[in-house]
TIRO-2110 file (N, C-alpha, C; in Angstrom, 1 decimal):
// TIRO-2110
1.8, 18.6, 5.2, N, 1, A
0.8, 17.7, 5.8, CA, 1, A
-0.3, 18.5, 6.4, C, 1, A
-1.6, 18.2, 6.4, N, 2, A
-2.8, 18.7, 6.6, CA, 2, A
-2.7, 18.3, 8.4, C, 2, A
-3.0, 19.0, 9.7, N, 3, A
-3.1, 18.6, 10.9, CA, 3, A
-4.7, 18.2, 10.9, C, 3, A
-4.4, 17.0, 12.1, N, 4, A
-5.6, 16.6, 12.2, CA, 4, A
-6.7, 17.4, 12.9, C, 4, A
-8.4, 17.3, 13.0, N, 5, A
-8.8, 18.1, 13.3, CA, 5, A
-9.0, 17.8, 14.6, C, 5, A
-8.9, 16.5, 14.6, N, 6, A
-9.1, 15.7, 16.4, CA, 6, A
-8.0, 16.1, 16.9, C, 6, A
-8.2, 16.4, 18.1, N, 7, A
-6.9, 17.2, 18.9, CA, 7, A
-6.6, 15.7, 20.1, C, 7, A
-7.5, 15.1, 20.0, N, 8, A
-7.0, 13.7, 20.5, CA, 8, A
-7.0, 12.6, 19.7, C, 8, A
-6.4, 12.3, 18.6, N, 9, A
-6.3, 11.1, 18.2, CA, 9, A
-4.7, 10.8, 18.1, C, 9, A
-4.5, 9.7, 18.2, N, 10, A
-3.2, 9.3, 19.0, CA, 10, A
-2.4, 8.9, 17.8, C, 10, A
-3.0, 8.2, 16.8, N, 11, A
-1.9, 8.3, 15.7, CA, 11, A
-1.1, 9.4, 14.9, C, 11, A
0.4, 9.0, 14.8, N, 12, A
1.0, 9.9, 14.5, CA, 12, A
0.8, 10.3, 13.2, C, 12, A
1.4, 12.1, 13.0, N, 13, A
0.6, 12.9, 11.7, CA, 13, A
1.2, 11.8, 10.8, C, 13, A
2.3, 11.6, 10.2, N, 14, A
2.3, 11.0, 9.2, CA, 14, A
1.8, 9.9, 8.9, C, 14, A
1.3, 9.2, 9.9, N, 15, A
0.3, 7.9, 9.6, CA, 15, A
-1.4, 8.1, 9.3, C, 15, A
-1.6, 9.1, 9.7, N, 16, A
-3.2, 9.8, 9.6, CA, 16, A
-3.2, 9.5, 7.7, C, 16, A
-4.7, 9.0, 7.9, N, 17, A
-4.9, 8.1, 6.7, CA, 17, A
-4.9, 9.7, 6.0, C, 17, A
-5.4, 11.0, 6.3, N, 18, A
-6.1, 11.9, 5.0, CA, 18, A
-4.5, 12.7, 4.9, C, 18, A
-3.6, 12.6, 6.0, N, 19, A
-2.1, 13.1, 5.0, CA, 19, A
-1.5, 12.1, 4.7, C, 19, A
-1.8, 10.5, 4.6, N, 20, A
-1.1, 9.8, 3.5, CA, 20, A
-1.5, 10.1, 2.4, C, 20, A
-2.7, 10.3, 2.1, N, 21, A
-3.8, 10.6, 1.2, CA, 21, A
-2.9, 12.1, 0.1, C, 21, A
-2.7, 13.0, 1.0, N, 22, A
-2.3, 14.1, 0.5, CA, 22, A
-0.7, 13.8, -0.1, C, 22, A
0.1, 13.3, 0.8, N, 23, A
1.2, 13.2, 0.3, CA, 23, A
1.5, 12.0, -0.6, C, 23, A
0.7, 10.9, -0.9, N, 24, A
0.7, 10.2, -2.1, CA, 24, A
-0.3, 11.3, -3.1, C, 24, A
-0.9, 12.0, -3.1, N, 25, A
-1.8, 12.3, -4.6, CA, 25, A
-0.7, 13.7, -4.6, C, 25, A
0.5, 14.1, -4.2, N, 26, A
1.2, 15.2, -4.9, CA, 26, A
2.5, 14.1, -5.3, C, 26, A
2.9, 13.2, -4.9, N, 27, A
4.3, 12.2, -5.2, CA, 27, A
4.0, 12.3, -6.7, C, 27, A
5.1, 12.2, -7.2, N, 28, A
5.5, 12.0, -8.7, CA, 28, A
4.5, 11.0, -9.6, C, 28, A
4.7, 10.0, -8.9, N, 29, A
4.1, 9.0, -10.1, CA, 29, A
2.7, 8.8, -9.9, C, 29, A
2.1, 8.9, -8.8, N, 30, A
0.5, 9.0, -7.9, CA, 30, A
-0.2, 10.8, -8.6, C, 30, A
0.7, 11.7, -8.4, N, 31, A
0.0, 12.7, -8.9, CA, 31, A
-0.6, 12.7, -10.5, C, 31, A
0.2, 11.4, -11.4, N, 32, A
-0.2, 11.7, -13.1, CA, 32, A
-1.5, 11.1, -13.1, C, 32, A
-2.2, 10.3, -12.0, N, 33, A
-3.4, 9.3, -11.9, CA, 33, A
-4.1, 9.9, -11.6, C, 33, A
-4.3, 11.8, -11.3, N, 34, A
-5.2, 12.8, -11.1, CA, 34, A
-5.6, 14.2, -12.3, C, 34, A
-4.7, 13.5, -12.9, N, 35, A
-4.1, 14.7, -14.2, CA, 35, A
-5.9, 14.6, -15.0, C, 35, A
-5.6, 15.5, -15.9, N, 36, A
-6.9, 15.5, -17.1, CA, 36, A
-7.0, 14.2, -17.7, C, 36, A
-8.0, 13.5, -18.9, N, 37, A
-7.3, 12.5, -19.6, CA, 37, A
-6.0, 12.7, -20.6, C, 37, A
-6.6, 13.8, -21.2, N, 38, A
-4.8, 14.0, -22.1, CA, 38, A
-3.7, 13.5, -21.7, C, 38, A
-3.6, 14.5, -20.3, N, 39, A
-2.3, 14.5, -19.5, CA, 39, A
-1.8, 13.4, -19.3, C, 39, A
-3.1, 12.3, -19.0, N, 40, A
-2.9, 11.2, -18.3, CA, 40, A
-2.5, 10.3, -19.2, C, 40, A
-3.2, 10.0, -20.5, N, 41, A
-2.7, 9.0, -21.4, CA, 41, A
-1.7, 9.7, -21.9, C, 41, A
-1.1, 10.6, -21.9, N, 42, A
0.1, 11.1, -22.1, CA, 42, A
1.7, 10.5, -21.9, C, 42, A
1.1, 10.6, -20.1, N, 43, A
2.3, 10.3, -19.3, CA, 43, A
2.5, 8.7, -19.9, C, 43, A
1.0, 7.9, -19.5, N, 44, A
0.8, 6.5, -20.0, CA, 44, A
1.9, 6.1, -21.6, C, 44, A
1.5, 6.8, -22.1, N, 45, A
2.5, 6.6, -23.4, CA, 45, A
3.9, 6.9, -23.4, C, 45, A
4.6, 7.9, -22.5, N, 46, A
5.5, 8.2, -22.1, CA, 46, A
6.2, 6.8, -21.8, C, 46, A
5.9, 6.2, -20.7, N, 47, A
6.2, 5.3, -20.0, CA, 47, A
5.9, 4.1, -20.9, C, 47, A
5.3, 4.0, -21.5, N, 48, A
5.0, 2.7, -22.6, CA, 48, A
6.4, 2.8, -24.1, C, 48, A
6.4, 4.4, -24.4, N, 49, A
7.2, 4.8, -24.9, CA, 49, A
8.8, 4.3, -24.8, C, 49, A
9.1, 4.8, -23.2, N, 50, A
10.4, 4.4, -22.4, CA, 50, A
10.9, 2.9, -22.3, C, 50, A
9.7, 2.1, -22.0, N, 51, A
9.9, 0.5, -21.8, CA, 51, A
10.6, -0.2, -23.5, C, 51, A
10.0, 0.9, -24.2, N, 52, A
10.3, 0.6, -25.5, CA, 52, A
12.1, 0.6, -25.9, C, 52, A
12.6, 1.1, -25.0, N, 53, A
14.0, 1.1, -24.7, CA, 53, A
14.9, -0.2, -24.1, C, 53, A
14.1, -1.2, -23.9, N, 54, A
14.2, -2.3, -23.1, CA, 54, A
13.7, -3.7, -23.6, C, 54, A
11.9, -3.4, -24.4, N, 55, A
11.7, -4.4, -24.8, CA, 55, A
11.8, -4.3, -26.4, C, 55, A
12.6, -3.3, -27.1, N, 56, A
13.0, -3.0, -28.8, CA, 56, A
14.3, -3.6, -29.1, C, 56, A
15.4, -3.9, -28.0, N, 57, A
16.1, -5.4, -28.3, CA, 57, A
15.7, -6.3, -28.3, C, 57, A
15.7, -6.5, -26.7, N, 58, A
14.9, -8.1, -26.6, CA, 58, A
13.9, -8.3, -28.1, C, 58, A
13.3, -7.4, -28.3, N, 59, A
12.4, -8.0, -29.9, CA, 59, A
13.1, -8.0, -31.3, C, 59, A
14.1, -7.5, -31.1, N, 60, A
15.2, -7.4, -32.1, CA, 60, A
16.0, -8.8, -32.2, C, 60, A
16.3, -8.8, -31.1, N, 61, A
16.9, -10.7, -31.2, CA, 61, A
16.1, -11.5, -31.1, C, 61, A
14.9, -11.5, -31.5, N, 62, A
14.3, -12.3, -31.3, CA, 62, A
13.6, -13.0, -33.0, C, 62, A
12.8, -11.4, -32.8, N, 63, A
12.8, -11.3, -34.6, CA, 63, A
13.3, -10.3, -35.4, C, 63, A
13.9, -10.2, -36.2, N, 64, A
15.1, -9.5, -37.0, CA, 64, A
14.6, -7.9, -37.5, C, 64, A
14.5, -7.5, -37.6, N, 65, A
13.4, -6.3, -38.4, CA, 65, A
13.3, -6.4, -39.5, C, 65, A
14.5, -6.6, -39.9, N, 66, A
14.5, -6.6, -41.6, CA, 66, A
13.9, -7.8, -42.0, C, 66, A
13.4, -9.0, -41.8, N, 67, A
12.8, -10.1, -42.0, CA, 67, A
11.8, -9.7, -41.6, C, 67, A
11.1, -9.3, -40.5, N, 68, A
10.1, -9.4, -39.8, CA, 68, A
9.5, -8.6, -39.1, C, 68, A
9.7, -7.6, -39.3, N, 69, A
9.3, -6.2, -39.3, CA, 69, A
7.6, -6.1, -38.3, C, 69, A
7.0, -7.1, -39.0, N, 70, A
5.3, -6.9, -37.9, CA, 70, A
5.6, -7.7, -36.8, C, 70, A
5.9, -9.0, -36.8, N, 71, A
6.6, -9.4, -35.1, CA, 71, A
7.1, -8.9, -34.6, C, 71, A
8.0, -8.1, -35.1, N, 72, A
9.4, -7.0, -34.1, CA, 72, A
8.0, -5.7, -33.7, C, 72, A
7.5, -5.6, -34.7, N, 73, A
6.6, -4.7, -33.9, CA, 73, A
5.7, -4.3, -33.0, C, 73, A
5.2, -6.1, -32.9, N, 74, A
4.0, -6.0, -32.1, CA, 74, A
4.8, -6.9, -30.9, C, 74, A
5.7, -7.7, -30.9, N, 75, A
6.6, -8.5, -29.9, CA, 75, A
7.5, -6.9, -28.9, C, 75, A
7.7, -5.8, -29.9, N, 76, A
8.6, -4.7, -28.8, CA, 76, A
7.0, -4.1, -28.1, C, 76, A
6.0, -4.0, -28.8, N, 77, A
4.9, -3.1, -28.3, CA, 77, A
4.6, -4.0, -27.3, C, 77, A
4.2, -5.6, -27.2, N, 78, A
4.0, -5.8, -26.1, CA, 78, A
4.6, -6.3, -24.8, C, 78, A
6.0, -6.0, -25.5, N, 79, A
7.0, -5.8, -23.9, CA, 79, A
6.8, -4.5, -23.4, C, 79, A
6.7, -3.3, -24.3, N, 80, A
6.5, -2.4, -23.6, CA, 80, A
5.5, -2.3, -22.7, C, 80, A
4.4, -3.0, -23.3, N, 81, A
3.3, -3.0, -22.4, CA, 81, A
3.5, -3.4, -21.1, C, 81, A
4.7, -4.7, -20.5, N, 82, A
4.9, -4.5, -19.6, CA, 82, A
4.9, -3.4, -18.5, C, 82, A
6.2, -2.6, -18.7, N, 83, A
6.8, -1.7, -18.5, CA, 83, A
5.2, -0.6, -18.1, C, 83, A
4.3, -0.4, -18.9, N, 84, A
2.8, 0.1, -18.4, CA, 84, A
2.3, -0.8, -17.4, C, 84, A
1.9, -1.8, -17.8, N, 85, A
1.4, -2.4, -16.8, CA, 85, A
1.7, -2.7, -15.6, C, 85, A
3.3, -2.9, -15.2, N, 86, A
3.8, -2.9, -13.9, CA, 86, A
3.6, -1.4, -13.3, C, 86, A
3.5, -0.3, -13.9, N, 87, A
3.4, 1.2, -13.5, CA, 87, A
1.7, 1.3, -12.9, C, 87, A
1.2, 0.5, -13.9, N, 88, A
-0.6, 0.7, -13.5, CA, 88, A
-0.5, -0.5, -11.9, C, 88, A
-0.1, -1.4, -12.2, N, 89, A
-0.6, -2.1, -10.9, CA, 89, A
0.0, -1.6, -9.4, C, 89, A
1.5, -0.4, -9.5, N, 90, A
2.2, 0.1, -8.8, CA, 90, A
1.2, 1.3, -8.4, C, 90, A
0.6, 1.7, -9.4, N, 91, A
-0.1, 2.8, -8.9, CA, 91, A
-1.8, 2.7, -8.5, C, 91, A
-2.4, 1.1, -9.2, N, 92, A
-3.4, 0.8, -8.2, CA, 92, A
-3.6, 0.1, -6.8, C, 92, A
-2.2, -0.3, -6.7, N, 93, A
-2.0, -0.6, -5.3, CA, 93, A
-1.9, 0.2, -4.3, C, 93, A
-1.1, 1.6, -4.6, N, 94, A
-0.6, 2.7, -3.7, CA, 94, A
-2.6, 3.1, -3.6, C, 94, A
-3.4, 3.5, -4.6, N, 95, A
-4.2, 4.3, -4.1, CA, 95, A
-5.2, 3.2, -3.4, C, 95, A
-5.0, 1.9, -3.6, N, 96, A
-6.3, 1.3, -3.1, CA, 96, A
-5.9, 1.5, -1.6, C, 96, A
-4.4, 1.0, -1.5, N, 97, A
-4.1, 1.6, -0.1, CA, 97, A
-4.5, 2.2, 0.9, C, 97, A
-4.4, 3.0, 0.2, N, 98, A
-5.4, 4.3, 0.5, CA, 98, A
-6.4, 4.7, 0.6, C, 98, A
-7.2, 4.1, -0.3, N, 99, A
-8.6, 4.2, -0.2, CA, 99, A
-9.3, 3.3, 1.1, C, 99, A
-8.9, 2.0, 1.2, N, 100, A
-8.7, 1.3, 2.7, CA, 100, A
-8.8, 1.9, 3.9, C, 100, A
-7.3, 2.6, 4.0, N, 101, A
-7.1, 3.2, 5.7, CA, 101, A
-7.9, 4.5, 5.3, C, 101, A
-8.4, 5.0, 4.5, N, 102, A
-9.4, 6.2, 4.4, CA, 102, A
-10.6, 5.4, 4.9, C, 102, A
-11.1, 4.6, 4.1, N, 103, A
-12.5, 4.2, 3.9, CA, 103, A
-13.1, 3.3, 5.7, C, 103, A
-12.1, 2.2, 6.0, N, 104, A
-12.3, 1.7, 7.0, CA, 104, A
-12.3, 2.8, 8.5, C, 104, A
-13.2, 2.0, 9.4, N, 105, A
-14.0, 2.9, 10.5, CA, 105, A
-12.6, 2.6, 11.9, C, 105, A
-11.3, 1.7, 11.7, N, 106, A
-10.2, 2.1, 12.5, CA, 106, A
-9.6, 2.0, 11.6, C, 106, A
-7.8, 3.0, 12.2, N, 107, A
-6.8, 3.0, 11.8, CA, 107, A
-5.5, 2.0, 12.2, C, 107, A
-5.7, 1.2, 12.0, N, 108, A
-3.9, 0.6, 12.3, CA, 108, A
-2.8, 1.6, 12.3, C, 108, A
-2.0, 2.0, 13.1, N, 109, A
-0.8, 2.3, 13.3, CA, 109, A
0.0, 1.8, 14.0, C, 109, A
1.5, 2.3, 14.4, N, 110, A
2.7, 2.0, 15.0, CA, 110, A
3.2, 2.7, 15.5, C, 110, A
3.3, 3.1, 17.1, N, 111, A
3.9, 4.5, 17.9, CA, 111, A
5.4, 4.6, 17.4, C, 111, A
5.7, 3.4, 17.2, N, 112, A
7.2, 3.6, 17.5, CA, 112, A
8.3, 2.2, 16.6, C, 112, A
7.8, 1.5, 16.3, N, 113, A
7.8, 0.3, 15.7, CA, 113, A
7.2, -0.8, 15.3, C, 113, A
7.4, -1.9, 14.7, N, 114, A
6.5, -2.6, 13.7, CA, 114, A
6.1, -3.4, 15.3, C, 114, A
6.8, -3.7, 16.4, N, 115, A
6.1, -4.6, 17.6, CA, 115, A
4.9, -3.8, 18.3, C, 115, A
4.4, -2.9, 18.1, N, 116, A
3.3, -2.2, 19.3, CA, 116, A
3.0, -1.5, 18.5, C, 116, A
2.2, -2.3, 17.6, N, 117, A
0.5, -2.1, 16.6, CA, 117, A
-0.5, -1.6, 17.5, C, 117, A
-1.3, -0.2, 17.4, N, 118, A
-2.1, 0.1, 18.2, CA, 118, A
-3.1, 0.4, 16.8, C, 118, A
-4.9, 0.4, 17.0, N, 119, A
-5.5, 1.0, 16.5, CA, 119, A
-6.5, 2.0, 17.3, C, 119, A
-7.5, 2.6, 16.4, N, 120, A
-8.2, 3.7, 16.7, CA, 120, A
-9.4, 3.8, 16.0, C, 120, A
-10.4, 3.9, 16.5, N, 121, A
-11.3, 4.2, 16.3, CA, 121, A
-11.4, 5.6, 15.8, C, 121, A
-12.1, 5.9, 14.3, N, 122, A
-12.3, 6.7, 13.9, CA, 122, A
-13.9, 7.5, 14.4, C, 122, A
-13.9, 8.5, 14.9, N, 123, A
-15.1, 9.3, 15.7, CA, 123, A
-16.0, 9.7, 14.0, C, 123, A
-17.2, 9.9, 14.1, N, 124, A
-18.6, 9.8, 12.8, CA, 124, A
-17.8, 10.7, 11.9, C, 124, A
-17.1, 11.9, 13.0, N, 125, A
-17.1, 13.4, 11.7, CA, 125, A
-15.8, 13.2, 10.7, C, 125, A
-15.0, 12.5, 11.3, N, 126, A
-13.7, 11.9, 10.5, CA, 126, A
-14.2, 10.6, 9.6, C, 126, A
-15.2, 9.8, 10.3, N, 127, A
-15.2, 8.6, 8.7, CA, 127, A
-15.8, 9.2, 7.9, C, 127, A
-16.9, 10.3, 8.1, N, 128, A
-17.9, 10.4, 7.1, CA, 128, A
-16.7, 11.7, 6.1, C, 128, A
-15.9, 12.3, 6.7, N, 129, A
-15.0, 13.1, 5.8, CA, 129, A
-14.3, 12.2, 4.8, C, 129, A
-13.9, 10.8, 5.4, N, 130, A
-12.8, 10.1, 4.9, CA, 130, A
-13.5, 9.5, 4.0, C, 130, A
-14.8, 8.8, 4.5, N, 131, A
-15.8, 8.4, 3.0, CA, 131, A
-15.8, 9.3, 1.9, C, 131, A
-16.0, 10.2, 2.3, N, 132, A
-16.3, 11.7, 1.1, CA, 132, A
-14.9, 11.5, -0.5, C, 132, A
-14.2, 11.4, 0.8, N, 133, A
-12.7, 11.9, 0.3, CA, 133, A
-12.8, 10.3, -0.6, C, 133, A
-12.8, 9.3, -0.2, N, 134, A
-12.9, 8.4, -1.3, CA, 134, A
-13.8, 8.4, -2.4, C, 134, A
-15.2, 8.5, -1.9, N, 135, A
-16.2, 8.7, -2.9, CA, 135, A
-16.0, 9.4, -4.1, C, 135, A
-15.3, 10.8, -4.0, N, 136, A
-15.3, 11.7, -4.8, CA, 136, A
-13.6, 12.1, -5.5, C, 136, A
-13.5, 11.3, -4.6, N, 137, A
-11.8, 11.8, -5.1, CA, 137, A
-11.0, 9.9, -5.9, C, 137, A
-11.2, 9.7, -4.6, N, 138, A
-10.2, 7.8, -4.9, CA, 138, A
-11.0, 7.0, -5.9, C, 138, A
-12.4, 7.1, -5.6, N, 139, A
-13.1, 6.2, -6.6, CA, 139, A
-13.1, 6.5, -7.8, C, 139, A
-13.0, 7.4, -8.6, N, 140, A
-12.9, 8.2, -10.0, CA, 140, A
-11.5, 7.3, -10.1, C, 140, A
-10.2, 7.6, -9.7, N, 141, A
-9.0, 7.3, -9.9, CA, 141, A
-8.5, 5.9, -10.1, C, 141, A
-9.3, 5.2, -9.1, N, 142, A
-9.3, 4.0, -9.7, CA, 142, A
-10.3, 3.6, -10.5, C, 142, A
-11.3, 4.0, -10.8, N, 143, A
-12.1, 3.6, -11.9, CA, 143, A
-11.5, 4.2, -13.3, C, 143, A
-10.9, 5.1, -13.4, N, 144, A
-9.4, 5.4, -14.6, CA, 144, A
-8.7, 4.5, -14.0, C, 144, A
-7.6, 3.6, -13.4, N, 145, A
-7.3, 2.8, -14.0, CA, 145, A
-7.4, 1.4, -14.1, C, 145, A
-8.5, 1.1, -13.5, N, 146, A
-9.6, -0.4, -14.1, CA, 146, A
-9.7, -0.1, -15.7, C, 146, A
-10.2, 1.1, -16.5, N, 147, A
-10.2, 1.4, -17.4, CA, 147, A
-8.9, 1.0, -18.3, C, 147, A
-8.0, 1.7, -17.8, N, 148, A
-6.9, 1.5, -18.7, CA, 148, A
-6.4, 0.3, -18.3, C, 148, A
-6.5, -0.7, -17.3, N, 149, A
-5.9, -1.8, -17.8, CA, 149, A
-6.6, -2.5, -18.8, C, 149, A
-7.7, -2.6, -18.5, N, 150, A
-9.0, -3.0, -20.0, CA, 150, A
-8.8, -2.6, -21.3, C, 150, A
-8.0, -0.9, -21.3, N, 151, A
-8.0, -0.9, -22.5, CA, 151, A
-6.4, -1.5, -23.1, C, 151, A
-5.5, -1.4, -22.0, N, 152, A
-4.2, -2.5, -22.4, CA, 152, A
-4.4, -3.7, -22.7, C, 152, A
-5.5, -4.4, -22.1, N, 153, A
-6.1, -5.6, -22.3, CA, 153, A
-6.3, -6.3, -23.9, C, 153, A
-7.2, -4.8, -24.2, N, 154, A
-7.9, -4.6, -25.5, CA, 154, A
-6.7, -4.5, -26.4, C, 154, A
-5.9, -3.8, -26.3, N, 155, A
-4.5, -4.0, -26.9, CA, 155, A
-4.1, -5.2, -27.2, C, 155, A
-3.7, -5.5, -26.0, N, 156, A
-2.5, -7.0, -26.4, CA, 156, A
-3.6, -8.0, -27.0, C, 156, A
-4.9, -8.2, -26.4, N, 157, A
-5.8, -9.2, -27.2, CA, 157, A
-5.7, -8.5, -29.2, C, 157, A
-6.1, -7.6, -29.7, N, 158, A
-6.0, -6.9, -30.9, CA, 158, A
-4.9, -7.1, -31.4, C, 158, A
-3.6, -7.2, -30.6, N, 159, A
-2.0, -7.6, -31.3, CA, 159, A
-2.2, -8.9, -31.2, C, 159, A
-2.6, -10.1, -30.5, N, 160, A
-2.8, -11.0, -30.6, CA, 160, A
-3.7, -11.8, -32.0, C, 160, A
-4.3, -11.2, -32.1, N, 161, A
-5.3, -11.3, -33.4, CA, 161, A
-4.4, -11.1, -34.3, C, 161, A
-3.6, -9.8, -34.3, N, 162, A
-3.1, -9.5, -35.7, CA, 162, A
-1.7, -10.5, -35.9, C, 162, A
-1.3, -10.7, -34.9, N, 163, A
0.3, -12.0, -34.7, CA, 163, A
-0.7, -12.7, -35.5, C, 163, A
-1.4, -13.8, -35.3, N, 164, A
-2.4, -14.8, -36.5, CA, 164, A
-2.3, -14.5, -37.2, C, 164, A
-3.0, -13.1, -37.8, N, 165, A
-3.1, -12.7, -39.4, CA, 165, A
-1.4, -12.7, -39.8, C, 165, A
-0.3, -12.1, -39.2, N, 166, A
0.6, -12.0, -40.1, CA, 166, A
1.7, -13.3, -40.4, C, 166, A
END
């Protein structure tokens, strides 16, 4: 964890919005939403991949393969898409999160328990760092994935089209 630079600010290190910041963008599933794009639609496929473990019965009893082979395949692809899409909304929620207690001019915290909520005013040289840090870092990351749920969007509408045709 990064210490803070204010030698008086009262919220505790782990609650300081710029080392939640740091310890969500190294976490497992938050660090792949920083990766290259490769990397990133990679892991994306991975996990679309995996779901496929889950929704390739369910589509199996549903429609047969051997009958119906283009339903089974676009009915398992768009369960899998679940399984993506619950991962994209898990991971645009953690960073907007974040982008929040970064972005906003106090901090909400908790000394000691959820009853004795105290905040804090953030002093110019800490918001204008903590803007930075979203500007250039958080706002990219979620503008990747606004993207890809659009382009999952574009997906299931395009499998929808083709369910018609077949």
């Amino acid at each position: 964890m990064i210490k803070s630079s204010i030698s008086n600010c009262p919220v505790p290190i782990e609650q300081q919005p710029l080392n939640e910041y740091e310890e969500l963008k190294t976490s497992w599933l938050f660090r792949d939403s920083t990766l290259n794009w490769r990397e990133y639609i990679t892991k994306i496929a991975w996990i679309w991949g995996l779901s496929w473990l889950l929704a390739g019965p369910i589509a199996a009893a549903s429609f047969t393969p051997q009958k119906h082979i283009g339903h089974f395949i676009l009915c398992g692809a768009a369960g899998a898409g679940v399984g993506v899409l619950l991962a994209l909304v898990r991971l645009y929620l953690g960073w907007f999160y974040i982008r929040d207690r970064l972005y906003n001019s106090t901090v909400f915290y908790e000394e000691s328990g959820w009853y004795d909520g105290q905040t804090w005013t953030k002093p110019q040289e800490v918001l204008t760092r903590d803007r930075l840090i979203v500007a250039y870092e958080i706002k990219p990351i979620l503008q990747r994935l606004q993207f890809t749920f659009a382009g999952l969007a574009g997906m299931l509408l395009i499998g929808s089209i083709v369910w018609r045709l077949i």
